[in-house]
KEDRENFI-927935 format. One record per residue: residue in three letters; x, y, z of N, C-alpha, C in turn. Coordinates in pm, whole numbers, plus 32768, in hexadecimal, padded with zeros to 4 digits. Atoms other than C-alpha are relative to their C-alpha. Layout:
alaXYZXYZXYZ;...
This chain:
unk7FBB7FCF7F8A82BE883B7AC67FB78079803C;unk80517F827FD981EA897D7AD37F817FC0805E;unk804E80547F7C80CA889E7B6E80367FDB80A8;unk7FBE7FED7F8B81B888387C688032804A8056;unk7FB67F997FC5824189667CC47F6C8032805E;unk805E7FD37FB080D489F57CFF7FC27FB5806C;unk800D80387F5B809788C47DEB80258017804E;unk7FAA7FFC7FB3819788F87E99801F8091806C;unk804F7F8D7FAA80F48A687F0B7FCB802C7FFD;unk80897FE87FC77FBC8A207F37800B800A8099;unk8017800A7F5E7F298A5080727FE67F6F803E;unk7FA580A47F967F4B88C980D080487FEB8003;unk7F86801F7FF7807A88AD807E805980588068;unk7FD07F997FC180C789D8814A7FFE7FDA8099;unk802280257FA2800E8967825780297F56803B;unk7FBA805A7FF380AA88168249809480218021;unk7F777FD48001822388868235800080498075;unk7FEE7F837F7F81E989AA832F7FD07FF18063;unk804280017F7A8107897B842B80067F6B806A;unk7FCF80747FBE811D88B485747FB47F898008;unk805180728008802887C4852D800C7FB87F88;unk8028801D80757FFA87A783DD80857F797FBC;unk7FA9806B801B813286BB83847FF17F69805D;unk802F808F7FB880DF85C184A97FB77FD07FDF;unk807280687FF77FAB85A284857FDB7FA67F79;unk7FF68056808C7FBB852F8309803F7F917FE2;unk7FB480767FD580EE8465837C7FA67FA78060;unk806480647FAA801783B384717FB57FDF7FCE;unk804A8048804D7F178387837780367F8B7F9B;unk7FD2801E80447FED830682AA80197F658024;unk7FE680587FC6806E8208837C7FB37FB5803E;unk805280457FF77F36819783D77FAA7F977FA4;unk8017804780917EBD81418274805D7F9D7FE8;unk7FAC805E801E7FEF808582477FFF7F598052;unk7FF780677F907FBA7FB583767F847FB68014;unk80A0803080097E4D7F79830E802C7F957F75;unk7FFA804880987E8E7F268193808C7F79800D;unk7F9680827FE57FDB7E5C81C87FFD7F968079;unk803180217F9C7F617DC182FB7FD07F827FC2;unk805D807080397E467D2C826680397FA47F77;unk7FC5804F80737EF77CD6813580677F918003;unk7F7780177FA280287C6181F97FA97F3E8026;unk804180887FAA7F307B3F82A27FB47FA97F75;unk8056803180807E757B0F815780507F9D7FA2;unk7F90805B805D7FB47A9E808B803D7F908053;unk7FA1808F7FD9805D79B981787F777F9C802D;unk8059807180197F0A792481A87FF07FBA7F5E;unk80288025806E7EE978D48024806B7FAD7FEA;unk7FAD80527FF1804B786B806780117F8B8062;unk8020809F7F827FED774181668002802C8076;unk7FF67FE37F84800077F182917FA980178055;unk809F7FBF7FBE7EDA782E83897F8D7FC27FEE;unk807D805380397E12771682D97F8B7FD38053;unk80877FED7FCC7D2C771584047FC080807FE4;unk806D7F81800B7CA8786983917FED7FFF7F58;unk80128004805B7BD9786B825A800A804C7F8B;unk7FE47F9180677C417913811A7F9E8088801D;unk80A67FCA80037ABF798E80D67FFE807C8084;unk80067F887F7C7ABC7A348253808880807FE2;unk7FA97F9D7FFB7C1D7AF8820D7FC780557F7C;unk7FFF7FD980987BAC7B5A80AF7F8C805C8012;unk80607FA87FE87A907C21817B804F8077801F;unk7FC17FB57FE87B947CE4820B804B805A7F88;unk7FB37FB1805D7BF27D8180B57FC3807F7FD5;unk804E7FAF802C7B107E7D80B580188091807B;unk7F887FDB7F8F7BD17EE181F3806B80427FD4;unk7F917FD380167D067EE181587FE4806E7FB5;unk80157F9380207C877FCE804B7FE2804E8012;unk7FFB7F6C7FC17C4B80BF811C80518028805D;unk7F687FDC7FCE7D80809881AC806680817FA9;unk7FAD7FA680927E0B8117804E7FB380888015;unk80427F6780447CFB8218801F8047805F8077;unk7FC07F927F857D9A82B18196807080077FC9;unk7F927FAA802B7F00829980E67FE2802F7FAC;unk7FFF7F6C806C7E9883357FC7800A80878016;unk802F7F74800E7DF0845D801F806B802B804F;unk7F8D7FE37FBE7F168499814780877FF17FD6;unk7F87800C802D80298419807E7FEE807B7F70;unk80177F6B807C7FBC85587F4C802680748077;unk7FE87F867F917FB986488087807D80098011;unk7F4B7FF47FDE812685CE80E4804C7FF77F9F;unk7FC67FE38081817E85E67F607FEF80927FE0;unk80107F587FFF810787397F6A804980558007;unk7F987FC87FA681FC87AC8046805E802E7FD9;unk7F8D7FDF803C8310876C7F7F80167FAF7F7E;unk8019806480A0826D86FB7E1A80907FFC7F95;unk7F7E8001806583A7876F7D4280847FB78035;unk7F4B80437FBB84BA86BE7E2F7FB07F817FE5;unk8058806D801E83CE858F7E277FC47FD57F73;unk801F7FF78083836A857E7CC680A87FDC7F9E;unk7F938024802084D2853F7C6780657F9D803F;unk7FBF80367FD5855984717D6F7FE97F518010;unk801E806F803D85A382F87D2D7FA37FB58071;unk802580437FBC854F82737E847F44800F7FE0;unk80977FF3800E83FF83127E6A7F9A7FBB7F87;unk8035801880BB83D882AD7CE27FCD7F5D8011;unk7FF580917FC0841681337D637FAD80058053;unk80777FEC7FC9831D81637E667F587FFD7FDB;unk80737FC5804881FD81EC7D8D7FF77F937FC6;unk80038078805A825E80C97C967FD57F70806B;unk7FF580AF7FA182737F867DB37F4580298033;unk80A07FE97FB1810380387E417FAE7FCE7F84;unk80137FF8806A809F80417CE37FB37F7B7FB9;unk7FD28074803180D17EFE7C647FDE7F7A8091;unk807080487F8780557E507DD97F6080147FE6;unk807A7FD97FFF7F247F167DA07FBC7F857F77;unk800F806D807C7F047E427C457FDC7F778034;unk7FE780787FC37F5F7D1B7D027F817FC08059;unk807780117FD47E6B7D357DF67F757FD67FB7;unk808F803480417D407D427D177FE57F817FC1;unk8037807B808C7D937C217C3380017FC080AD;unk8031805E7F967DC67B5F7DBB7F777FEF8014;unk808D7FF37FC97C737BF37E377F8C7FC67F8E;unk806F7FF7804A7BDA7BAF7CDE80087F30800B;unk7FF080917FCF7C747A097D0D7F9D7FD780B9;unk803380327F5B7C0679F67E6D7F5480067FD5;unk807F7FCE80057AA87A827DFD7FDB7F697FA6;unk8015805E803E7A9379587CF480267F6C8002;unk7FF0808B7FCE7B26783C7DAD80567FC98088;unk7FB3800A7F797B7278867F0F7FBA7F878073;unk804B80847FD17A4D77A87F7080357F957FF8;unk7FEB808B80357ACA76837E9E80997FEC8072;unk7F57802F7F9D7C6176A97F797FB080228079;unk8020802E7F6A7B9176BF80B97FC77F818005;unk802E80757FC47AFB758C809580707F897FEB;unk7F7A80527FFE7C4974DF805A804C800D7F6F;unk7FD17FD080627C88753F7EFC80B880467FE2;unk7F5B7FBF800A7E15758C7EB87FE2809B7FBA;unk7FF27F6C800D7E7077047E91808B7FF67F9D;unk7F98801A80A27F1076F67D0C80858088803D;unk7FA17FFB7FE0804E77587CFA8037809F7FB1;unk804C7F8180327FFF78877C317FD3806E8064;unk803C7FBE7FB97F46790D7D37807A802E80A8;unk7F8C80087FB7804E78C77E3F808280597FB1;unk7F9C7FBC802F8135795C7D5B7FE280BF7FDF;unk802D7F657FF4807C7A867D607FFA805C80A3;unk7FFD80147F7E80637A837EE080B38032801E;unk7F857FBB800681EC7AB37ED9801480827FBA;unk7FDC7F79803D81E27BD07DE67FA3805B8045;unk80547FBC7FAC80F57C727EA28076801E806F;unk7F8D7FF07F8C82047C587FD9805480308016;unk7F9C7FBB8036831B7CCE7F1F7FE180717FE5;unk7FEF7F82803182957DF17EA27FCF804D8071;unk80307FAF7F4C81F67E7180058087800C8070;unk7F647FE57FC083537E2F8093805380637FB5;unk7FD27FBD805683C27EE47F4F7FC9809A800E;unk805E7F6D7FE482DB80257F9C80338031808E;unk7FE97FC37FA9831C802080F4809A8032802A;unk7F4E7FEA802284AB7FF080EC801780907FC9;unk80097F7980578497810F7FD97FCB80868037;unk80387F927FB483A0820080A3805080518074;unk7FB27FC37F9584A0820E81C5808680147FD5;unk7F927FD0803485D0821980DA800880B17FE1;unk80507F64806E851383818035806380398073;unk7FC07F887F8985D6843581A680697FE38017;unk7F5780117FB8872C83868191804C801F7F3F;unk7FBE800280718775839F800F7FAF807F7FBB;unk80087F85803687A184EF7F557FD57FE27F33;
């Protein structure tokens, strides 16, 4: 908790919380990463789930290099806006659930990206998309609805 406390007045956190920029503009980063990484991921899964089958796995699966730097923008902006108010955040469930559903996508993702990498060729050329993989494609969905649901709960639940 002593860690937290000293985040929480540092001079980013200070400058996040206090000043008239500093909370937007991290929020706006924030929300940009999200709209990069879930975006792309967003089009990625309901393609693996049959959808979009004129666009080729292989081509979306370029775009993941995209999405991860979607994340790397919420990261570093979503620590800045933990900063702020690390000890109220550090205890609160919505946020805890949040951290966990990002968490646990992030997982998700790789084993997808690491399938697509080893047989995204073979389901573009007509190959069925196992059911495994599809079933990962949903958990992926759920837990990005689960992060984001949770992220905007963090300002209505105490």
């Amino acid at each position: 908790m002593a860690f937290l406390e000293w985040l929480e007045y540092s001079a980013l956190a200070d400058w996040v919380a206090t000043s008239t920029w500093g909370y937007p503009i991290m929020l706006t980063a924030h929300s940009i990463g999200l709209a990069i990484i879930v975006g792309i991921l967003l089009v990625l899964n309901l393609r693996l789930l049959g959808l979009f089958s004129e666009i080729a796995i292989v081509s979306l699966s370029s775009l993941l290099k995209l999405a991860w730097s979607g994340f790397i923008l919420n990261l570093v902006s979503g620590l800045c806006l933990f900063s702020s108010q690390a000890t109220y955040f550090a205890t609160h469930i919505a946020f805890l659930i949040k951290i966990t559903a990002i968490i646990l996508a992030l997982v998700n993702a790789a084993f997808i990206q690491n399938l697509i990498k080893t047989q995204g060729d073979y389901w573009d050329a007509g190959g069925a998309v196992p059911g495994l993989t599809k079933g990962l494609a949903m958990v992926s969905l759920l837990l990005w609805v689960t992060a984001i649901i949770a992220g905007r709960l963090i300002a209505y639940i105490d």
